[in-house]
Structures are given as C-alpha cells and as structure tokens.
C-alpha positions as CSV (number, residue, x, y, z in Angstrom):
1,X,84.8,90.6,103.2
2,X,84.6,90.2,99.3
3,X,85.0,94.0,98.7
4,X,88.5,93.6,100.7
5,X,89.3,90.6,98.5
6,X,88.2,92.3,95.8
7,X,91.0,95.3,96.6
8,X,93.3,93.0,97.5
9,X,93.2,91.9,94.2
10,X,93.5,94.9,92.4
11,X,96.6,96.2,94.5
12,X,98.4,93.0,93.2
13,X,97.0,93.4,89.8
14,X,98.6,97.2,89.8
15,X,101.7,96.5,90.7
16,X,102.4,93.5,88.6
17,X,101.5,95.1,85.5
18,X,102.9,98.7,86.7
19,X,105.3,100.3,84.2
20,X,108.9,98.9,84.3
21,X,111.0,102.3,85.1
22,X,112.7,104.0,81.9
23,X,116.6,103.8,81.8
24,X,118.5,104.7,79.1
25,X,122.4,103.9,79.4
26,X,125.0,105.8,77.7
27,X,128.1,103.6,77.9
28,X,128.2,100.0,76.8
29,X,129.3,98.7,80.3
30,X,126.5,100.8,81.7
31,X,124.3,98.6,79.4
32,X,126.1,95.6,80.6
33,X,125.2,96.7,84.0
34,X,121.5,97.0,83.6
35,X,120.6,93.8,81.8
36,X,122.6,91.9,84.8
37,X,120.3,94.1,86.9
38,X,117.3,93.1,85.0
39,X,116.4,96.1,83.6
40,X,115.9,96.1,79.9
41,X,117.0,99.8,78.7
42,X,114.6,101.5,76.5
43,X,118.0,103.2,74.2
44,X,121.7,102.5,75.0
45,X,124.9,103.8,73.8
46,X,126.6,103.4,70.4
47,X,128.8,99.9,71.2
48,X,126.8,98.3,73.4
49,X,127.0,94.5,71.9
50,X,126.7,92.6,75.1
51,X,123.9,90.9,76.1
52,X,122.7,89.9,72.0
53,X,119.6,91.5,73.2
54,X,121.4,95.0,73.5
55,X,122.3,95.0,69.9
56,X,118.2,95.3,68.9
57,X,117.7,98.5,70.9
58,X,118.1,102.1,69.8
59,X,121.3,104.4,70.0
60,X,121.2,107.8,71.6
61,X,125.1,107.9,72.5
62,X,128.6,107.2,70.7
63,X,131.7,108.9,70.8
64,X,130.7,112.3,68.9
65,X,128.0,112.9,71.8
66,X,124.8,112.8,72.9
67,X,122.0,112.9,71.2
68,X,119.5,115.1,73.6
69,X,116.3,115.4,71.8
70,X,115.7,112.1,71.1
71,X,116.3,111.2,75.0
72,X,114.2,114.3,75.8
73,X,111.5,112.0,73.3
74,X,111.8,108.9,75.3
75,X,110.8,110.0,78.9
76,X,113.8,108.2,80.4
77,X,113.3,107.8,84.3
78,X,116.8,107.9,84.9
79,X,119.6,108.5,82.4
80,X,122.9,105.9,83.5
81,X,125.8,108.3,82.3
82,X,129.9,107.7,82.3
83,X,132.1,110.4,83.4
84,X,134.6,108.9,81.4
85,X,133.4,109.2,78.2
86,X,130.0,111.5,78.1
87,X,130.1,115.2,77.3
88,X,129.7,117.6,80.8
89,X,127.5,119.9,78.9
90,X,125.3,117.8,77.3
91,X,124.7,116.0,80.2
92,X,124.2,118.7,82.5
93,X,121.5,120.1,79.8
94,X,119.3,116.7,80.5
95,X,119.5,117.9,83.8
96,X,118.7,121.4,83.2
97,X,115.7,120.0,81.8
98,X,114.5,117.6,84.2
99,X,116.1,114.5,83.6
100,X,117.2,112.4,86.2
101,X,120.9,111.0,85.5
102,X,123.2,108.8,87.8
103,X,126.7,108.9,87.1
104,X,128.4,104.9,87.5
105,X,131.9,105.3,87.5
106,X,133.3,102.1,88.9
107,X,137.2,102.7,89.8
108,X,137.0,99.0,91.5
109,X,135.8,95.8,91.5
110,X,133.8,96.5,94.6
111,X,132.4,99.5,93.3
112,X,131.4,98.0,90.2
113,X,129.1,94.9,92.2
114,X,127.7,98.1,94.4
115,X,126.7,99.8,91.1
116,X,125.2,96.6,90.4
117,X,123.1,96.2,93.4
118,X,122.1,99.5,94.1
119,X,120.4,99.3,90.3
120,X,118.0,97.1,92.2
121,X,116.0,100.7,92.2
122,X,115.5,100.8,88.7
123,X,114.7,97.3,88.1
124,X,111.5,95.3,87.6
125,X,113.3,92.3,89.1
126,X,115.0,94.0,92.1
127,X,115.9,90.1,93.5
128,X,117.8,89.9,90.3
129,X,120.3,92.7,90.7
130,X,120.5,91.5,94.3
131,X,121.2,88.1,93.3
132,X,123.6,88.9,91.0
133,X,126.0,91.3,92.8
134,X,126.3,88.3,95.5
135,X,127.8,86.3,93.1
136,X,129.8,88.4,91.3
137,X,130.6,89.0,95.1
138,X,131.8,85.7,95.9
139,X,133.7,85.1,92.6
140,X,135.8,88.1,93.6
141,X,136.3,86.3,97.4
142,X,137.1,83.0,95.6
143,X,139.5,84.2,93.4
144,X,141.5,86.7,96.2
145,X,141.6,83.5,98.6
146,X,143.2,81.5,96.2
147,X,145.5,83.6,94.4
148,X,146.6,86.4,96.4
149,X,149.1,84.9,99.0
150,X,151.2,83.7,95.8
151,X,154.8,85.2,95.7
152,X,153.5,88.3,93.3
153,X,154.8,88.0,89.3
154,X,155.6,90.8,87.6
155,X,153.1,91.7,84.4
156,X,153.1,94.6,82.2
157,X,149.5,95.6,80.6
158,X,150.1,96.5,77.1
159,X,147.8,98.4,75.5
160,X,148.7,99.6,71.7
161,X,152.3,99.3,70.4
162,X,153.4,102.5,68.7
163,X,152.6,103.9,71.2
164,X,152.5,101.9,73.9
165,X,150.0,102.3,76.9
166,X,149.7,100.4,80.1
167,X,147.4,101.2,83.3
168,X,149.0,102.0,86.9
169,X,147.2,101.8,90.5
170,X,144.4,103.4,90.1
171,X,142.6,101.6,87.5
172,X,140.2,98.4,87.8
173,X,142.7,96.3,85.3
174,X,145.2,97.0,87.9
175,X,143.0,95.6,90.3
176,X,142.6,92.4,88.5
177,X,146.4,92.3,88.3
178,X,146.5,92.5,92.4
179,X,143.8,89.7,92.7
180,X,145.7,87.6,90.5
181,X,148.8,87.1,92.1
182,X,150.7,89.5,89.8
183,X,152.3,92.7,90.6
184,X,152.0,95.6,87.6
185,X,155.2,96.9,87.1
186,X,153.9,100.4,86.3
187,X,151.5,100.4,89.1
188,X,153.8,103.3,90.5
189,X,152.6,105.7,87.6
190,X,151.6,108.9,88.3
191,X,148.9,109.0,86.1
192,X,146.1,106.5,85.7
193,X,147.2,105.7,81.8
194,X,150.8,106.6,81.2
195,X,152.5,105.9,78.1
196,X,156.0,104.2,78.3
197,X,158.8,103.2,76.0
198,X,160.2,100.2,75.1
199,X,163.4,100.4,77.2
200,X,161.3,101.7,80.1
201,X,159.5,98.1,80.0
202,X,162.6,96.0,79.5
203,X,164.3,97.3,82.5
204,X,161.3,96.2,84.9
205,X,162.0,92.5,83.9
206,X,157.9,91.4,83.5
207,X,157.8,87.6,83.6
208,X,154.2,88.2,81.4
209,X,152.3,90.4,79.1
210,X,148.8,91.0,79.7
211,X,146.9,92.3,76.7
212,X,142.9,92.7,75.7
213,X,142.9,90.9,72.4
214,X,143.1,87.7,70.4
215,X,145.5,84.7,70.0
216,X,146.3,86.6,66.6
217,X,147.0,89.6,68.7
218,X,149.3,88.1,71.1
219,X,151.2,86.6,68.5
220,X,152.0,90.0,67.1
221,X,152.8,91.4,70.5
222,X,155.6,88.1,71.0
223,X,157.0,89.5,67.6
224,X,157.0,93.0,68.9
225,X,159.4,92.1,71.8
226,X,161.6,89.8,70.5
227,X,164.4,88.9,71.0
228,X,164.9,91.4,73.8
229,X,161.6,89.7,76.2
230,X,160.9,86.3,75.6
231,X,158.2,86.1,77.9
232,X,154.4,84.4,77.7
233,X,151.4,86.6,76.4
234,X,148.4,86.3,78.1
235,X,145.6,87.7,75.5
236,X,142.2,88.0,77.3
237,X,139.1,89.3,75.9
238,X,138.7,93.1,74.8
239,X,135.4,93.6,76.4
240,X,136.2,91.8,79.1
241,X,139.3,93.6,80.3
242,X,138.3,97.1,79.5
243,X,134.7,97.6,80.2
244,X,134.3,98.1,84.0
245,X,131.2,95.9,84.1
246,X,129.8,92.0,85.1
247,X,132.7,90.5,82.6
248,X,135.5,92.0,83.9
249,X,135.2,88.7,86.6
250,X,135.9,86.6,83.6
251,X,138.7,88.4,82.6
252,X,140.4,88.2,86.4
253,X,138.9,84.4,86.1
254,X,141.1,83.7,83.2
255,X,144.1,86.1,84.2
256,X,144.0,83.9,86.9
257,X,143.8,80.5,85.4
258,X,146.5,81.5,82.9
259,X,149.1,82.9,84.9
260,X,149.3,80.1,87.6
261,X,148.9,76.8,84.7
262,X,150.6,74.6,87.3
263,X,148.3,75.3,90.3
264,X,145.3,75.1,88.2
265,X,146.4,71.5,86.8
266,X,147.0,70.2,90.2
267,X,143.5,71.2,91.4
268,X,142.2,69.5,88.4
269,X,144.0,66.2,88.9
C-alpha cells in the first residue's frame, strides 16, 4: 500500500513541476493572446507592450522579419505566427526545420475568443484560457443585447488623413462597428482596407468619426473636416482598436458607451 502511495506521489510531483511548453509569439496581439491564456512566452515580437510583463522578454520578430536562428536556439514548442504581417518564407523555413507553428488569424471577434481558448493546449494553466474566453464571451453577448436593435448610426473609421484609410466588412473593427449599433459607411468596400477621398466621405453623411488615437488626435481630425462635417469624434485607444486580441472588447466597450451617451446616462440614473 505505501509503495502505491509512494507513486502516487511522484506522478503528482512530475506533473506539477513538468516544463511549461515553449511558445514564442511573433505579433504583439499574439503576445496579448498568450498571457490572457496563461502562457508566459519565452521571446515575442518587436511591439509587444501589453501585458508590462511582455516588455522584459526577448525579441525575435519586427517588421524587417524574422529572426530564425535565434528561434532555432530557443527550442520553441510551438511558434504563434500572423499571416498578416510575418514573412511566408521565413516561416515556412522554421517548418522546414522542425518547428511547430500555428497561424492565429482572427477575422472576428468570435474567432479571436476561439484562438483564445483553444491556447488552453499550450498553457500551464489550461482553466485560465478557458476562463477567460467565457468572459470575453459574455462581454460580446452583453454588449450585442444591448446595442444592436438600436436604429443603426452611420460612422466612418478613419485611419490616417493624407491619405485617408478606413476598414469595410470584412475586418474585426467593422465588427465592433456592427455590435455597436453603428453602420460603417464603407462597409460595402471591395477590399478589406480601401482608401477613400474626402468627397467620397462627405457624400455618405456619417453622424461620427471613429478613430484609434488620443483626445489630441481627435481634435486634429475635428480641424481636418471642418466646416464641411461637424460631427462628434470618438478617439478610442490605438492598441485596442487595431490589435485583434483580448482588448479589442474594451475598445467595442467604449465605442459603445460613447456613441449611445443618452442610454448609458439613463442606466446609470
């Protein structure tokens, strides 16, 4: 009986000091992704500034590439790469040589909660990544319930000025648009990122500007239109509005709260 206690014993001991797996991400949303899944990546992208923690770790990523050899060095388990933004070639030479990658592409919210919880694999706290897909899960069903049988406002996303940039249908921004009660008025685009005049704009009629940026920002982009659109800008994080990872909730949260003032005062009261 005490030998089977005995190995009892040591099974548990094994697998609670068993190696966490190795993950390196090479996109800072990807890096997002894993520390909301528990996973502490052992080198992340150039960028990645979110959790503080990320900001300690190495870089093997930015925008000129990849840098192979030194992920070849680390004896990642699994490589989280971005279609998006990370060389083909380079990443299909990790492959070549035996390293596992996962592409994580989200194109919606949904998508971007499954990335989440299916990261649960790489985790050392699996009930973590569970956990927190579920609520990212029911802050999405909170805020479609409550917004989305509001008569639709118009909103154009501005990204840049000269020249300017917005998103159409098939992007996640659009999507946080939709959930919001607010109807893109390029979501008709052809393309995912089209770039569109001035005129083009003022001839939809937006009621709001969405932009990722700063009160100082949105101030520049009420200059920018006047005195032909006289219209409320609605500045919401950077990071928030772009990256297709955990905070991208915040930024429909506050979309949300800003575009429908009224409602939101009346609940408080």
């Amino acid at each position: 009986m005490a030998k089977y206690w005995l190995l009892g014993l040591l099974l548990i001991g094994n697998s609670l000091f068993a190696a966490a797996p190795r993950v390196i991400t090479l996109s800072p949303y990807l890096t997002e992704l894993a520390f909301a899944a528990g996973i502490t990546p052992v080198a992340v992208s150039a960028y990645s500034d979110f959790p503080a923690q990320a900001q300690q770790l190495e870089q093997v990523a930015n925008w000129q590439g990849i840098n192979v050899e030194r992920i070849l060095q680390l004896k990642p388990d699994v490589v989280l790469a971005w279609r998006g933004g990370n060389p083909q070639r380079q990443i299909d030479q990790l492959q070549r040589l035996g390293i596992k990658v996962e592409w994580i592409d989200p194109q919606t919210i949904d998508q971007m909660i499954d990335a989440l919880a299916a990261l649960k694999s790489w985790s050392p706290q699996p009930q973590q990544a569970a956990a927190a897909a579920q609520a990212l899960r029911q802050q999405e069903d909170e805020l479609r319930q409550q917004y989305q049988q509001r008569t639709p406002i118009p909103l154009f996303l501005q990204f840049g000025q000269q020249p300017l940039f917005t998103a159409s249908r098939n992007t996640l921004q659009n999507e946080v648009i939709t959930l919001c009660g607010g109807k893109n008025i390029f979501a008709d685009s052809r393309v995912s990122w089209p770039q569109v005049s001035r005129e083009q704009v003022l001839a939809r009629h937006p009621q709001a500007i969405v932009i990722g940026g700063d009160r100082a920002q949105a101030a520049n982009i009420v200059k920018f239109w006047q005195p032909q659109l006289a219209v409320p800008v609605i500045a919401i994080n950077d990071d928030w509005l772009s990256r297709p990872g955990p905070r991208i909730l915040l930024a429909a949260k506050q979309l949300c709260a800003d575009l429908h003032p009224a409602k939101n005062s009346t609940k408080k009261d």
